[in-house]
C-alpha positions as CSV (number, residue, x, y, z in Angstrom):
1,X,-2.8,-18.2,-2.2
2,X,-2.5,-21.3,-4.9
3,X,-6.1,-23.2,-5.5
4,X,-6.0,-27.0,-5.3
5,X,-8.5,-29.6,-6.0
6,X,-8.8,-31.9,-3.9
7,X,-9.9,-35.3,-5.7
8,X,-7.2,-34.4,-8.7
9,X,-4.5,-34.9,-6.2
10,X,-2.5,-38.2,-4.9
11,X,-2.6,-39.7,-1.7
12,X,1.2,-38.6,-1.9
13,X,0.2,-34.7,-2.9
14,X,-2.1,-34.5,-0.8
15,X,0.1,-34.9,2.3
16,X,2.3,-32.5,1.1
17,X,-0.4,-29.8,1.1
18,X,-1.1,-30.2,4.2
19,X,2.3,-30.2,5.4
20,X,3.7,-27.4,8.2
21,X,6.4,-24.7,6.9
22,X,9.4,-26.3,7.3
23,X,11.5,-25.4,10.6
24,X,14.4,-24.4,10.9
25,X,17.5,-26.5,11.2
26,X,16.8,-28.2,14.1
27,X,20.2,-29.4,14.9
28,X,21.7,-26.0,14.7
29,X,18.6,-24.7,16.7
30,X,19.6,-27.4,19.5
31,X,22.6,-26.3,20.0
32,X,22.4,-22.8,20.0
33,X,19.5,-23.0,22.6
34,X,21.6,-25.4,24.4
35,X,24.7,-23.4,24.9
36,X,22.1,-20.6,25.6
37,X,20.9,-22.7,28.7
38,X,24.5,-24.0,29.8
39,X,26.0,-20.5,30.1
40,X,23.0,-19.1,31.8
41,X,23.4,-22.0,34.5
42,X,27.0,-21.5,34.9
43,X,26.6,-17.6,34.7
44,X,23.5,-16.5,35.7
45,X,22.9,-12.5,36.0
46,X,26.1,-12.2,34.0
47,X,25.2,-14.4,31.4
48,X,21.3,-12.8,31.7
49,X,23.3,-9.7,30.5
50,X,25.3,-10.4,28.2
51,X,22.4,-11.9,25.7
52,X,20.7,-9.1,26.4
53,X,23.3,-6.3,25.2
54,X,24.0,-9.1,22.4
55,X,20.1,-10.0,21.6
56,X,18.6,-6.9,22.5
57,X,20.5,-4.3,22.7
58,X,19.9,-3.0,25.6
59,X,22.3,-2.7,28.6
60,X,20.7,-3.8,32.0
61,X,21.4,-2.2,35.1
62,X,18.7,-4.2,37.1
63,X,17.1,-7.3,35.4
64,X,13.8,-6.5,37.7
65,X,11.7,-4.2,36.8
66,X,10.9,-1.9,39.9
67,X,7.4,-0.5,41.3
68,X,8.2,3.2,40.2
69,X,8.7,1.6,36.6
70,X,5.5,-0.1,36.5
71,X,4.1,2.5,37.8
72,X,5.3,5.2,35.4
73,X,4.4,2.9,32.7
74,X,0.7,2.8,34.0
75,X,0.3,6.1,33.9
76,X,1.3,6.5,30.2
77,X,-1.5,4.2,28.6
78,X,-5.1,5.6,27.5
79,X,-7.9,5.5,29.1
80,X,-9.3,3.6,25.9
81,X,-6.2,1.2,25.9
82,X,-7.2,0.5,29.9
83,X,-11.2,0.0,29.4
84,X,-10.2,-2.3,26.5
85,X,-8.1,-4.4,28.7
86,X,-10.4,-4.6,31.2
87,X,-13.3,-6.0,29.2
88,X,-11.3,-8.6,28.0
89,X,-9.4,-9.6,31.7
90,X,-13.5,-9.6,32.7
91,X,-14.3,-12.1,30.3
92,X,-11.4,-14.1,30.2
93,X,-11.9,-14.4,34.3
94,X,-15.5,-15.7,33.9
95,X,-14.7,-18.3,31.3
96,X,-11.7,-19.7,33.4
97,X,-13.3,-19.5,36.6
98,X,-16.4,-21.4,35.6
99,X,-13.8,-24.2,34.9
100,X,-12.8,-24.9,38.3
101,X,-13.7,-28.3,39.6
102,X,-14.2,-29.7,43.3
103,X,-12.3,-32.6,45.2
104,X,-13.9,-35.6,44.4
105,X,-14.7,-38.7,47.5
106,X,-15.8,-42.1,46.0
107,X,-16.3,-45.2,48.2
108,X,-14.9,-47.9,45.9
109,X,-15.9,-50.7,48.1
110,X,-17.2,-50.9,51.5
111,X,-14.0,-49.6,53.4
112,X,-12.1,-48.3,50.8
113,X,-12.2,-44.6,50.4
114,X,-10.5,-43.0,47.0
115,X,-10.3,-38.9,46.6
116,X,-9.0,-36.9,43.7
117,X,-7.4,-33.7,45.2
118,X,-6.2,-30.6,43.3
119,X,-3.5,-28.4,44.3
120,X,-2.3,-25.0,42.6
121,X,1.6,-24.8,41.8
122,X,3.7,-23.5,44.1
123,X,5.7,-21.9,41.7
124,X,4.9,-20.3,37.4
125,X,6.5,-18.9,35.3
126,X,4.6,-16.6,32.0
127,X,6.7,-15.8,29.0
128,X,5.5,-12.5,27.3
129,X,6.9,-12.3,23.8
130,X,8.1,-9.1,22.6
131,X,9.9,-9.5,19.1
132,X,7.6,-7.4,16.3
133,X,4.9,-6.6,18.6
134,X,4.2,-6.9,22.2
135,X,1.9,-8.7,23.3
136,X,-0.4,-8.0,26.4
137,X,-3.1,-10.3,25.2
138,X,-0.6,-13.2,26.2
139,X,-0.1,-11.9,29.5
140,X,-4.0,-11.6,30.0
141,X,-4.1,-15.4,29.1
142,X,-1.1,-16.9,31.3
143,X,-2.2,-14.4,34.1
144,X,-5.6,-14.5,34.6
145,X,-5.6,-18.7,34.7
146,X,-2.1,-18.4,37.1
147,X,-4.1,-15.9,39.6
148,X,-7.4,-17.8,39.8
149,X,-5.7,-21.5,40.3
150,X,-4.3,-19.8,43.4
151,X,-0.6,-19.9,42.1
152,X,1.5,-18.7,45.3
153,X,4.5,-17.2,42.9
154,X,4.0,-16.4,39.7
155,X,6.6,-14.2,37.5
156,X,7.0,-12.5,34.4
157,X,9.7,-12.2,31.5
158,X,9.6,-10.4,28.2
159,X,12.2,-9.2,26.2
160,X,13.5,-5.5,27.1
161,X,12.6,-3.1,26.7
162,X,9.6,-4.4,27.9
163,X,6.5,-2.1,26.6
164,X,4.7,-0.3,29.2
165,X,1.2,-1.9,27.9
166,X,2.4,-4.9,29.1
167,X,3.9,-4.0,32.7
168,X,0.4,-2.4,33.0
169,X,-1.4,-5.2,32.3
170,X,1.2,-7.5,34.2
171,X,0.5,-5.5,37.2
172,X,-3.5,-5.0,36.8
173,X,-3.6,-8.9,37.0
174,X,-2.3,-9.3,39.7
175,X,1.5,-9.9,39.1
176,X,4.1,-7.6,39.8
177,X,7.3,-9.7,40.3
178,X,8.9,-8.8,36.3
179,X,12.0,-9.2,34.3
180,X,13.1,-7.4,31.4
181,X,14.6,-11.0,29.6
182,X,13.5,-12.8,26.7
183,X,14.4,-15.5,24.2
184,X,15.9,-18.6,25.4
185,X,18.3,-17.5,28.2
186,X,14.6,-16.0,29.8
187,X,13.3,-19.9,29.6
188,X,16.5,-20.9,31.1
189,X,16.3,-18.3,34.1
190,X,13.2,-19.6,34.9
191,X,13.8,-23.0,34.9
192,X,16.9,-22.9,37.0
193,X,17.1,-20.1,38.3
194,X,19.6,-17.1,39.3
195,X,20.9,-14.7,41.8
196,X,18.0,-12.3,41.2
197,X,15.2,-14.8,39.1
198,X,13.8,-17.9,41.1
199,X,13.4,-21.5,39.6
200,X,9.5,-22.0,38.9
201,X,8.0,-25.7,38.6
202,X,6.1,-24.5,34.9
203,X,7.0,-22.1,31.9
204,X,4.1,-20.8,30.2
205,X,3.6,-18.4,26.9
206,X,4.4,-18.8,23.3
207,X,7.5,-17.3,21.8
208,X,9.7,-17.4,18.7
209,X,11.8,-20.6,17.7
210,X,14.6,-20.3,20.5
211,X,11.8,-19.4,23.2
212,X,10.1,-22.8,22.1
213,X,13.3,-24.9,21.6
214,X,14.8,-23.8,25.3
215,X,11.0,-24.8,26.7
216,X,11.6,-28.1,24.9
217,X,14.8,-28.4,26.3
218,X,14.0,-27.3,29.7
219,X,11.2,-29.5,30.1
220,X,13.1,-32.7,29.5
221,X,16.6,-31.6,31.7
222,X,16.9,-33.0,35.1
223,X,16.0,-30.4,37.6
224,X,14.3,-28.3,34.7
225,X,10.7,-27.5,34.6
226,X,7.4,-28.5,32.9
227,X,5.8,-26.6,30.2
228,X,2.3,-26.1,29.0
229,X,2.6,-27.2,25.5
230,X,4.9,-28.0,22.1
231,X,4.4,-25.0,19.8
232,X,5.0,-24.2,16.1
233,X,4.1,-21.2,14.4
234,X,0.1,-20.1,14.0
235,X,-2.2,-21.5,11.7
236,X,-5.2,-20.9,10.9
237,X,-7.9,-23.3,8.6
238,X,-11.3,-22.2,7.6
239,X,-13.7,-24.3,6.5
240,X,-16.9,-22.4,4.3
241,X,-19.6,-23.2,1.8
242,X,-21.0,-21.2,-0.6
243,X,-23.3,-19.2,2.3
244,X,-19.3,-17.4,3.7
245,X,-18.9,-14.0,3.3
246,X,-15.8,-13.8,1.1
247,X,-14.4,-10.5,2.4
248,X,-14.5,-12.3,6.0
249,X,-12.8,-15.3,5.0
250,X,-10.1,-13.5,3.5
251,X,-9.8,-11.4,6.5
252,X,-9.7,-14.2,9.2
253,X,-7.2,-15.8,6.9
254,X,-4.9,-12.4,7.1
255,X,-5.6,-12.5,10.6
256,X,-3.2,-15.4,11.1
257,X,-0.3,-14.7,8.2
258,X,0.8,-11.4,9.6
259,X,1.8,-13.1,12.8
260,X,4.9,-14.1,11.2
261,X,6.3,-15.4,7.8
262,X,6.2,-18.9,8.8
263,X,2.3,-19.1,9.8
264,X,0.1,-20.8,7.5
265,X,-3.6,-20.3,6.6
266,X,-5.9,-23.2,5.0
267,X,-9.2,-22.7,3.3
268,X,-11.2,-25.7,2.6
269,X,-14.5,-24.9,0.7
270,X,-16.5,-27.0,-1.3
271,X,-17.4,-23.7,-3.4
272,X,-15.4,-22.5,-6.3
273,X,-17.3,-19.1,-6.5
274,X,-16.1,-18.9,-2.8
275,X,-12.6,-19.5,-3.8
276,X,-12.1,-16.9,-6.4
277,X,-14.2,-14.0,-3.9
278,X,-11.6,-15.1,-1.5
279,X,-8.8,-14.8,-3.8
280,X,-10.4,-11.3,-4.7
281,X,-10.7,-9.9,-1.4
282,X,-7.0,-10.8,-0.1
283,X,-5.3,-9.2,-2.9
284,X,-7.5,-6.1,-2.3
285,X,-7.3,-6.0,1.4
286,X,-3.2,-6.7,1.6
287,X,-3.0,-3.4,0.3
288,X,-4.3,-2.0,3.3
289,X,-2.1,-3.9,6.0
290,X,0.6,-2.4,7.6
291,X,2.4,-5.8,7.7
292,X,1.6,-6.3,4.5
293,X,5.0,-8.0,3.3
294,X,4.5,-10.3,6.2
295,X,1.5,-11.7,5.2
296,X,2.5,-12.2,1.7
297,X,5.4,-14.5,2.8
298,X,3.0,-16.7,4.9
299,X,0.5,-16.9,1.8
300,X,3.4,-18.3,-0.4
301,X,3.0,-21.9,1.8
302,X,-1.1,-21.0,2.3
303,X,-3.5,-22.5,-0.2
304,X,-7.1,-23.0,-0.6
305,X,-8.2,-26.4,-1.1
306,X,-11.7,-27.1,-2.9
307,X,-13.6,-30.2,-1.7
308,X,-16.0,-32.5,-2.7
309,X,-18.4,-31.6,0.0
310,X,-18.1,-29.9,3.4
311,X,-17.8,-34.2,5.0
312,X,-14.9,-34.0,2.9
313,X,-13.4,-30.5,3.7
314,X,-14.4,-32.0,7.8
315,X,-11.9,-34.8,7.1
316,X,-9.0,-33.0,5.8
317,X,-9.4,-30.5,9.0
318,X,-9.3,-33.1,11.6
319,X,-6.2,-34.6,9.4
320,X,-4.6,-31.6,9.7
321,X,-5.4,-30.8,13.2
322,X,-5.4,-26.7,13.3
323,X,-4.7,-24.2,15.8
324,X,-7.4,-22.2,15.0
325,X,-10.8,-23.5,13.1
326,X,-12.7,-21.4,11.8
327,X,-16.6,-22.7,10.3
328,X,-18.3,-20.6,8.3
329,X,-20.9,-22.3,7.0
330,X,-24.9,-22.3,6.7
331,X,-24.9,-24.4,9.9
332,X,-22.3,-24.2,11.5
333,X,-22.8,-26.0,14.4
334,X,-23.8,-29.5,12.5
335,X,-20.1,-29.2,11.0
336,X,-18.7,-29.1,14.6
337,X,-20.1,-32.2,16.0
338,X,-18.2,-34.0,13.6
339,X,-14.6,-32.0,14.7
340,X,-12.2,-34.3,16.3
341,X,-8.6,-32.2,16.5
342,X,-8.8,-28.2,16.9
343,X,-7.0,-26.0,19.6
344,X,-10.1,-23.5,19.3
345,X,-13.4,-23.3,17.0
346,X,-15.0,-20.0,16.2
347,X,-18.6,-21.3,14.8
348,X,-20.3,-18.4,12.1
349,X,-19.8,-15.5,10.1
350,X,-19.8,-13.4,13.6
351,X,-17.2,-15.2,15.2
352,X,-13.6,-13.9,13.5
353,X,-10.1,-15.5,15.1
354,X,-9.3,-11.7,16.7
355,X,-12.3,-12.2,19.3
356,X,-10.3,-15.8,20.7
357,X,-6.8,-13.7,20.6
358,X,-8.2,-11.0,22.3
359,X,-11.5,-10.5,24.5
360,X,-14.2,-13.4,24.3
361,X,-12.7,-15.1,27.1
362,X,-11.4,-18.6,25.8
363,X,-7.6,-18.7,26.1
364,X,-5.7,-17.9,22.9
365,X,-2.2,-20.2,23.9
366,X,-2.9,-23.0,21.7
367,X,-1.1,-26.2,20.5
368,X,0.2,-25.6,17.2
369,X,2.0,-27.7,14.5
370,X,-0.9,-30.0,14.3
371,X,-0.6,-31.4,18.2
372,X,-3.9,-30.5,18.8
373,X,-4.4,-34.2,18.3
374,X,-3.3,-34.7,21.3
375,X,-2.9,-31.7,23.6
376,X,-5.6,-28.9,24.4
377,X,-5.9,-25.0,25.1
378,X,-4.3,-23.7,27.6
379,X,-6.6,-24.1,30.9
380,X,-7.5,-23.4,34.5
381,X,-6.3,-27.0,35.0
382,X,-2.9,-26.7,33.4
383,X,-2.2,-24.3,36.9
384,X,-2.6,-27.2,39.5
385,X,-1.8,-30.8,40.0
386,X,-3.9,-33.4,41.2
387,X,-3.1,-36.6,43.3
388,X,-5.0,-39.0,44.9
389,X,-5.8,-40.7,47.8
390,X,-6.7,-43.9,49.3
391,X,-7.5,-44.5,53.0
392,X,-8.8,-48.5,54.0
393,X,-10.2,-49.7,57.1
394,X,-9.3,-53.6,58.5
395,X,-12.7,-54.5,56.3
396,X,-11.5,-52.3,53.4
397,X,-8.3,-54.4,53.5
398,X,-9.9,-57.8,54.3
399,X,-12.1,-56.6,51.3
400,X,-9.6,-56.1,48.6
401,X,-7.2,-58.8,49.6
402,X,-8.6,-61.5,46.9
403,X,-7.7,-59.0,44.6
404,X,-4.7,-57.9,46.2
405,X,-2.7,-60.9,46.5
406,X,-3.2,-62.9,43.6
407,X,-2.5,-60.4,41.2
408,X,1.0,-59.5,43.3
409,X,2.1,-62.9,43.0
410,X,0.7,-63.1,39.4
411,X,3.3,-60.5,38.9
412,X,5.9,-62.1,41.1
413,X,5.6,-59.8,43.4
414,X,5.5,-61.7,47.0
415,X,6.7,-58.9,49.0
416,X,3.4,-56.8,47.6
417,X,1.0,-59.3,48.5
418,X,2.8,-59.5,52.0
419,X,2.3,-56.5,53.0
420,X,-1.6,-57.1,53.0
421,X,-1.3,-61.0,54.8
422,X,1.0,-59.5,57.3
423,X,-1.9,-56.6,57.9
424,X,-5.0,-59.2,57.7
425,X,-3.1,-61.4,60.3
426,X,-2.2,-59.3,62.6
427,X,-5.6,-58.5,63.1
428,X,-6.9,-61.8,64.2
C-alpha cells in the first residue's frame, strides 16, 4: 500500500485518491447483460440452460433443487459448521426483529384521520453468489430479514453447483424453494420469470459485475423488479490514531482485499509511526493468506493516507462515503458522532469487519461505490412497503376545504377543488 500525505496533495490529487477502481467497460457490460436478459425472456428454461453449460459448466437436468438434495446436503456439514451458523442466524434475528415498527394513526385535524400501514412483499427474490467462494453468510442476511417481514414467497438462486453449506443454511431459514442459476440470466429469471422460476416483485444479494449490471437493468425495465441497492466492489476505510493496534489494522484492511482484485482498502491515520507498523504487519501477514495474490492486486489501488488530525482524517471518510468504517481510535465513539456517510461502523480495537460479515447481527449487504451517501444497509424495512391512508368525515371535509380549494385552483386545477364543493354542498 503507497503512503500519501494528505496536506502535500492538490485539491485535484486528492480526488484522485480517493477515487473507486475503475469498472469495467460499461458499455460492453450493458450489452452483454442485456442480451443475457432478452434471451432468457424469449427462452426461458432453455436459455437458463444454456448459460449454465456455457457459464458454469454444468449440465442441468432440473433447475430446482429437490428436497432429497437439500437434504443430503444437510447431512454432510459438521456439527461445528451448524452451531456456527446458528449463533449467527440467532443474532442476526434479534437485531432485525427489534427493527420492526407498528402502524401508525394520527388525527391531523378534527375529522381527518391519516395512518401509515406496512405490508410485507408478496413476492423476493435472494441472490446467493457463488464465484470463488460460497457464500452462506449472504443467505443468512437476505433470509433472516425476508422470513421475519412476513414475505409470503421468497426464493433462492446461486450459481451451480450450488454448495451444500448453502442449501443447508437456505433451508434452516426457512426457505426451501432453490435454483441452481447464477450470474445475470439468474437476475433475469427472477425478474420475469420462467416455466419452472416465478417473477418476484424484489431481487436481493450482492454478486459480481454481470449479477449487479442485470439488477440495474432489471430494476429500471417495464414489468421488471425492484432491487435493494447499486453495488460496486467492497471497500473498506479505517480511520486510527496512534492508540490502533497495527497488526489489527493491517488485518481488517486484508479482511476486505481478498474479496476480489477490484476491492479497495483506505487507512486514514493522523500517525506516521501507525503507518509504517501497518505497512509492516501486511507484508508479514500476506504471507500467510491463502488468497494471498488476491489481496496484493487490491492493495495496488489501496493506500494509506496520513492526516493532519483525526477532524481531518473524519472529513476525507465522510467524502468518500465507505462500505465498511472501521474507528480505531482512543475514543472511538467521539469520532462517530461526527460520521455522516457509512454503510456500517465497527467502533474499537474489538470490533474487526469479519464480526458485521458474519455473526454480530447487523446485516453485511451494504451500499458500495460510495452510495452510502444516499442509501443504507440492508434492513427489515427494505422487505415491506408502506402506504397510507386518509379517511374524512363531512367536518373533516368542511375542515380542510379552505385549504383544499384555493390551492386547486392556485394550480388550475378546478376539477380538484370540485370534487370537495360538490361534497360540502350536497350536504346542506
Amino acid at each position: 500500500m503507497r503512503t500519501l500525505v494528505w496536506s502535500s496533495l492538490s485539491q485535484q490529487e486528492r480526488m484522485r485518491q480517493l477515487a473507486r477502481p475503475a469498472l469495467e467497460d460499461s458499455g460492453m457490460l450493458h450489452t452483454q447483460v442485456s442480451n443475457i436478459i432478452d434471451n432468457v425472456k424469449m427462452q426461458g428454461d432453455d436459455a437458463l440452460r444454456d448459460y449454465a453449460q456455457r457459464f458454469d459448466n454444468t449440465s442441468l437436468s432440473e433447475i430446482a433443487v429437490s428436497a432429497a438434495q437439500i437434504e443430503t446436503a444437510s447431512q454432510s456439514i459438521s456439527d461445528e459448521l451448524k452451531q456456527a451458523i446458528a449463533l449467527a442466524k440467532s443474532n442476526i434475528e434479534k437485531f432485525h426483529r427489534a427493527q420492526a415498527r407498528q402502524d401508525i394513526s394520527v388525527e391531523t385535524v378534527k375529522g381527518v384521520q391519516c395512518e401509515l400501514r406496512t405490508q410485507p412483499l408478496r413476492s423476493v427474490g435472494l441472490y446467493a453468489p457463488g464465484g470463488t467462494a460460497p457464500l452462506p453468510s449472504t443467505v443468512l442476511m437476505t433470509a433472516v430479514p425476508a422470513v421475519i417481514s412476513g414475505c409470503k414467497n421468497i426464493i433462492l438462486c446461486s450459481p451451480p453447483p450450488i454448495s451444500d453449506v448453502i442449501l443447508y443454511t437456505a433451508q434452516l431459514c426457512g426457505v426451501d424453494t432453490i435454483y441452481q442459476i447464477g450470474g445475470a440470466q439468474a437476475v433475469a429469471a427472477m425478474a420475469f420469470g420462467t416455466q419452472t422460476v416465478p417473477s418476484v416483485d424484489k431481487i436481493y444479494g450482492p454478486g459480481n459485475k454481470f449479477v449487479t449490471e442485470a439488477k440495474k437493468q432489471v430494476s429500471n425495465a417495464v414489468g421488471g423488479a425492484g432491487i435493494d441497492m447499486p453495488a460496486g466492489p467492497s471497500e473498506v476505510l479505517v480511520i486510527a490514531d496512534e492508540y490502533a493496534n497495527g497488526a489489527f489494522v493491517a488485518a481488517d484492511l486484508l479482511s476486505q482485499a481478498e474479496h476480489g482484485t477490484d476491492s479497495q482498502t483506505i487507512l486514514l491515520t493522523d500517525s506516521e509511526q501507525l503507518a509504517r507498523d501497518v505497512t509492516t504487519a501486511i507484508k508479514e501477514q500476506l504471507t500467510d493468506l491463502s488468497r494471498a495474490d488476491i489481496a496484493r492486486a487490491a492493495l495496488e489501488h489501496s493506500k494509506i493516507i496520513v492526516c493532519r488530525d483525526i477532524d481531518e482524517a473524519i472529513s476525507i471518510s465522510n467524502d468518500y462515503a465507505p462500505e465498511h468504517l472501521i474507528i480505531q481510535t482512543e475514543q472511538p465513539r467521539d469520532v462517530l458522532a461526527d460520521i455522516y456517510a457509512a454503510g456500517s461502523v465497527f467502533l474499537g480495537k474489538w470490533s474487526p469487519e469479519s464480526a458485521g460479515d458474519y455473526a454480530s447481527g447487523t446485516n453485511h449487504v451494504l451500499p458500495t461505490y460510495g452510495m452510502c451517501n444516499s442509501y443504507s444497509s440492508l434492513s427489515l424495512a427494505d422487505f415491506s412497503r408502506r402506504f397510507t391512508v386518509q379517511e374524512l368525515s363531512f367536518e373533516g371535509l368542511n375542515n380542510l376545504e379552505s385549504s383544499i380549494v384555493p390551492l386547486a385552483m392556485a394550480e388550475g386545477l378546478d376539477a380538484h377543488a370540485n370534487a370537495v364543493s360538490i361534497r360540502l354542498n350536497a350536504k346542506g
